[in-house]
C-alpha positions as CSV (number, residue, x, y, z in Angstrom):
1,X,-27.0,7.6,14.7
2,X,-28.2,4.0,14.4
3,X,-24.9,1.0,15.1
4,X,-24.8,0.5,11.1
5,X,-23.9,4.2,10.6
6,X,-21.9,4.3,13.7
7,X,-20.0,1.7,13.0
8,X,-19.4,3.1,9.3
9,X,-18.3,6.8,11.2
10,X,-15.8,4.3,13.5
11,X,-14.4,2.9,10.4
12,X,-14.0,5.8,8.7
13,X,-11.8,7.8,11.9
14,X,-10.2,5.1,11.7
15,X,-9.2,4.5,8.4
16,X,-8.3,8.0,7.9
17,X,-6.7,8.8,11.1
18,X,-4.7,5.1,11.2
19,X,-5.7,4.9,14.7
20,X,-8.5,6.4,16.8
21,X,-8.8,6.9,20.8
22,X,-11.8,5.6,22.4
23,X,-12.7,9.1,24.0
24,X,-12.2,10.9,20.8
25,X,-14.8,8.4,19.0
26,X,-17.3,8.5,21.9
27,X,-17.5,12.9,21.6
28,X,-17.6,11.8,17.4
29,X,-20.3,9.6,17.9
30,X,-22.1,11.5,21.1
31,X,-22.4,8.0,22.4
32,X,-21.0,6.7,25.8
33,X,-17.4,5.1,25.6
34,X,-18.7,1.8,27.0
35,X,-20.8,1.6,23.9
36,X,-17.8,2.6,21.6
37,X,-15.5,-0.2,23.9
38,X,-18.6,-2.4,22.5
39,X,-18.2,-1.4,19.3
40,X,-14.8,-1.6,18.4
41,X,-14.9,-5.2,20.1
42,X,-17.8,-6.5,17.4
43,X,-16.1,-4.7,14.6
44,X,-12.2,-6.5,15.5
45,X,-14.4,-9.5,15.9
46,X,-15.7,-9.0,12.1
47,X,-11.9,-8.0,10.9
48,X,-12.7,-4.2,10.3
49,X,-10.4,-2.7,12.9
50,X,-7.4,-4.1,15.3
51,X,-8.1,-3.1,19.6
52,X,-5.3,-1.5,21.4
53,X,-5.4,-0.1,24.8
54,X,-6.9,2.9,24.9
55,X,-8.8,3.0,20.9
56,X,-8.2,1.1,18.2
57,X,-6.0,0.7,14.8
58,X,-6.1,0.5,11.0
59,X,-5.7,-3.0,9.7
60,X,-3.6,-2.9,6.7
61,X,0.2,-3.0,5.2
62,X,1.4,-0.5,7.7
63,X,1.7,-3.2,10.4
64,X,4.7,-5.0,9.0
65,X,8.1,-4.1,10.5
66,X,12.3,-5.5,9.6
67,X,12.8,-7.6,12.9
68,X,14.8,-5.8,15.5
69,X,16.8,-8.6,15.3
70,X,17.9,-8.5,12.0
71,X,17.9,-4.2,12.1
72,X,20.7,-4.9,14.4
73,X,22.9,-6.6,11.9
74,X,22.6,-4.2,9.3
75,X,25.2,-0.9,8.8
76,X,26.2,-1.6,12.6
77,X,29.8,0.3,12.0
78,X,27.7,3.2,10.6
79,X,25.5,3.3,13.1
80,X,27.9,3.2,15.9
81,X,29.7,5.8,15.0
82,X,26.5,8.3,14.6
83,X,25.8,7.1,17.6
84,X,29.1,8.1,19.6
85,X,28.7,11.4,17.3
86,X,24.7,12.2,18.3
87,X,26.4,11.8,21.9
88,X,28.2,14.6,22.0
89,X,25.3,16.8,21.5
90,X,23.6,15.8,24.8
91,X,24.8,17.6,27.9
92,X,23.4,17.8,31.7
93,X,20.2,18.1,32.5
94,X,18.7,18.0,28.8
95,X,15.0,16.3,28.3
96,X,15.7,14.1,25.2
97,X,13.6,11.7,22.9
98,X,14.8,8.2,21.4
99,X,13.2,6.0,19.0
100,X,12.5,2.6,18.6
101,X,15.4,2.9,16.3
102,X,18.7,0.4,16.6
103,X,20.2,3.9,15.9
104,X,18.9,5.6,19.0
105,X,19.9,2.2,20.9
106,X,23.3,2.5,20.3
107,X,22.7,6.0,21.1
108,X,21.5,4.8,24.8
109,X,24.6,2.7,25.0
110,X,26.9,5.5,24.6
111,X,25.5,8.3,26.6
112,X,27.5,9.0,30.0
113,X,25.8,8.5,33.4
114,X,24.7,11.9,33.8
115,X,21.4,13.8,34.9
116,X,19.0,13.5,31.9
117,X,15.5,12.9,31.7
118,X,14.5,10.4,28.7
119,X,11.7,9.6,26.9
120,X,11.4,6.5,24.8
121,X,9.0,3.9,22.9
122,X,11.8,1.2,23.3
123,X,12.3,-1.0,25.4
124,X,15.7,-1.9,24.7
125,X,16.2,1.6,24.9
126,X,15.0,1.9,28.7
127,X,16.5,-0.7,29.7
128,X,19.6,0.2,28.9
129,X,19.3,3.3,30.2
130,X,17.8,1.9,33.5
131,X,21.7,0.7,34.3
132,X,22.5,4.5,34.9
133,X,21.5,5.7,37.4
134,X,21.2,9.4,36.9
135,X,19.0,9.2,34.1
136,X,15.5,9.4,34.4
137,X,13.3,7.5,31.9
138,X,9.3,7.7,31.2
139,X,8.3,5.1,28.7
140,X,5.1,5.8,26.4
141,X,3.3,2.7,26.7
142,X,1.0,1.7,24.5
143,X,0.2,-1.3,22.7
144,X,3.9,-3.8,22.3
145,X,5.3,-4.7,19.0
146,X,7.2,-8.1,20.1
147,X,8.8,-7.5,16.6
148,X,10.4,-4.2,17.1
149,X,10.3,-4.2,21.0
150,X,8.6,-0.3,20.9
151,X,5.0,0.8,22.3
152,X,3.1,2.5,19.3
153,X,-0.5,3.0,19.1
154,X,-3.2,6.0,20.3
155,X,-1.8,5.5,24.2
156,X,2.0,6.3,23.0
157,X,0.9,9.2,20.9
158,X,-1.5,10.5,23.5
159,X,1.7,10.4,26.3
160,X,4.2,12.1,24.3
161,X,1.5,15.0,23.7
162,X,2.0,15.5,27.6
163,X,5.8,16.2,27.3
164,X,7.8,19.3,25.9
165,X,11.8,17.9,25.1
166,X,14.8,19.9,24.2
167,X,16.3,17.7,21.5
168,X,14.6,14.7,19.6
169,X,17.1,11.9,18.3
170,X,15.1,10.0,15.4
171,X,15.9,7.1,12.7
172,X,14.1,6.4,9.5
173,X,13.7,4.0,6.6
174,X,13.8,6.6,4.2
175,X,15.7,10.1,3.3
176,X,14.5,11.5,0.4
177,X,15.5,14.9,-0.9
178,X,12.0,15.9,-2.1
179,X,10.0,13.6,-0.6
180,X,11.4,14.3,3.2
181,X,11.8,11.4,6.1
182,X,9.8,8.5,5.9
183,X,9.0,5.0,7.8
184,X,8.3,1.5,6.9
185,X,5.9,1.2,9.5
186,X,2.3,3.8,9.8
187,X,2.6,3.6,13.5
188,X,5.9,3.8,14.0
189,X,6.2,6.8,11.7
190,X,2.9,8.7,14.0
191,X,5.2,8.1,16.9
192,X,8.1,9.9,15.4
193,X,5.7,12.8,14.2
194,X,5.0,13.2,17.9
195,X,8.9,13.1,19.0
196,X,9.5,15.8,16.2
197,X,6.9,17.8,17.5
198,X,7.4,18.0,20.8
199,X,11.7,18.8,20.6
200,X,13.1,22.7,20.4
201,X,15.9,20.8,17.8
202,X,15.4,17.4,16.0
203,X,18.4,15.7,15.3
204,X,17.9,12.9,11.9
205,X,20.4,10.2,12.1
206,X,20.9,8.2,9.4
207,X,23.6,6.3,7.9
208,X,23.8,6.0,3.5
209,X,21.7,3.7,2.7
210,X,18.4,5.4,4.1
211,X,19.0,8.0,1.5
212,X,17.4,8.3,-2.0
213,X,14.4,5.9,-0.4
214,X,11.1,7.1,-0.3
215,X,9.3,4.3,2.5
216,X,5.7,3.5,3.0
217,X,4.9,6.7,5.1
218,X,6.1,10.1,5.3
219,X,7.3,11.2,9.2
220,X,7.8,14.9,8.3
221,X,9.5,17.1,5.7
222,X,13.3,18.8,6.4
223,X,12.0,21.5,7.0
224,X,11.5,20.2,10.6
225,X,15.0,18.6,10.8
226,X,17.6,20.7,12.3
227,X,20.8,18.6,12.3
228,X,21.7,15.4,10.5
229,X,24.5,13.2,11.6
230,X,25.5,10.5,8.5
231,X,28.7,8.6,8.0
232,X,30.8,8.7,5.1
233,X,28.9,6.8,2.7
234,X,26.5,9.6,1.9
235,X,26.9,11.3,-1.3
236,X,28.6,14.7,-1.4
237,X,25.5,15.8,-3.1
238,X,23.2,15.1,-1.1
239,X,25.1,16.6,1.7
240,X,25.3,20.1,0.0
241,X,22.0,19.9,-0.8
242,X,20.9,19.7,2.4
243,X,23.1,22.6,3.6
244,X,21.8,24.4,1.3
245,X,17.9,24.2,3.2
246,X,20.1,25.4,6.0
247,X,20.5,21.8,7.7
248,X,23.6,21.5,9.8
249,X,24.9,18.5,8.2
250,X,27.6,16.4,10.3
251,X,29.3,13.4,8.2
252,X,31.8,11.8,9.9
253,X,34.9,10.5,8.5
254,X,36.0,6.7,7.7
């Protein structure tokens, strides 16, 4: 394979995949992964690709993300309360997952001091959680979004592929009935895939106004979601709907 056709293969994993690891290219490309590292430097240089540790990214829409700062204005009541809710469910010893979500913050604010191992691609997350100091936190790494303060990326994915968690706590932009969860953000929403696949029980929560809102790209059907905790907002509809796909639904009261 000559660099022009290489290159064109690298663009192409890429493109199609959203992001690529430098190992997986260099068995693609039967090349050595020094001459991939080379590669992927010439093509960011030309504007084809973004680096990150470890592989490298698709340029393109799915790199815009709400600030955290303003996220943590928005529905804070109703997220509060799903937080102190999604608590409850979290007992000794358990192996959780958060995300980058204000959601799951609050969620690190208000669980108690108790043995737990936690795994998270926030770093307001872990360092809340680094105040108690019975709970054991592994952060993915990966490549830092200043504007959500999370690690996404092919070295975050690649980490959480390591781990096996009981219960998976995850946000989302969007909760559509037909059209399943969904995220603002392509690499936040890979992230999340990997959370939800790694968890014996996935628990969605999400307060009304993520719901009739399809966002940029899909996390996973709800068919994968086991529990949903939503405030009162949500419409009584869309509540028996989802009991009816056999979702335990929790709405909490006003």
């Amino acid at each position: 394979m000559i660099v022009a056709e290489r290159h064109q293969h690298i663009l192409r994993m890429v493109n199609e995949k959203g992001s690529v690891r430098v190992t997986e290219l260099s068995q693609s490309c039967n090349v050595t992964e020094e001459t991939i590292r080379r590669d992927l430097d010439r093509l960011e240089g030309a504007g084809r690709l973004q680096r990150s540790y470890g592989g490298a990214i698709r340029i393109g829409p799915q790199t815009h993300e709400t600030s955290y700062l303003l996220r943590e204005t928005v529905h804070v009541a109703e997220k509060q309360l799903i937080a102190v809710e999604a608590a409850k469910f979290v007992a000794p010893n358990d192996r959780i997952v958060l995300d980058a979500s204000t959601t799951a913050w609050h969620l690190a604010v208000q669980l108690p001091d108790i043995p737990l191992t936690v795994l998270t691609n926030s770093l307001k997350v872990a360092f809340v959680l680094s105040e108690k100091k019975n709970v054991v936190v592994i952060s993915t790494g990966g490549m830092l979004v200043p504007n959500s303060l999370s690690f996404v990326g092919p070295l975050a994915e690649q980490s959480l592929e390591e781990y096996h968690v009981d219960k998976a706590f995850i946000s989302c932009k969007g909760a559509h009935m037909e059209r399943g969860i969904s995220e603002s953000n392509e690499l936040q929403a890979r992230v999340k895939r990997k959370m939800i696949g790694m968890a014996e029980q996935v628990y969605l929560l999400a307060d009304y106004s993520k719901f009739n809102t399809q966002a940029f790209m899909t996390i996973t059907s709800w068919d994968r979601i086991d529990r949903l905790i939503t405030d009162a907002e949500t419409s009584a509809e869309d509540v028996q709907q989802l009991r009816r796909r056999s979702i335990e639904v929790i709405q909490l009261k006003e």
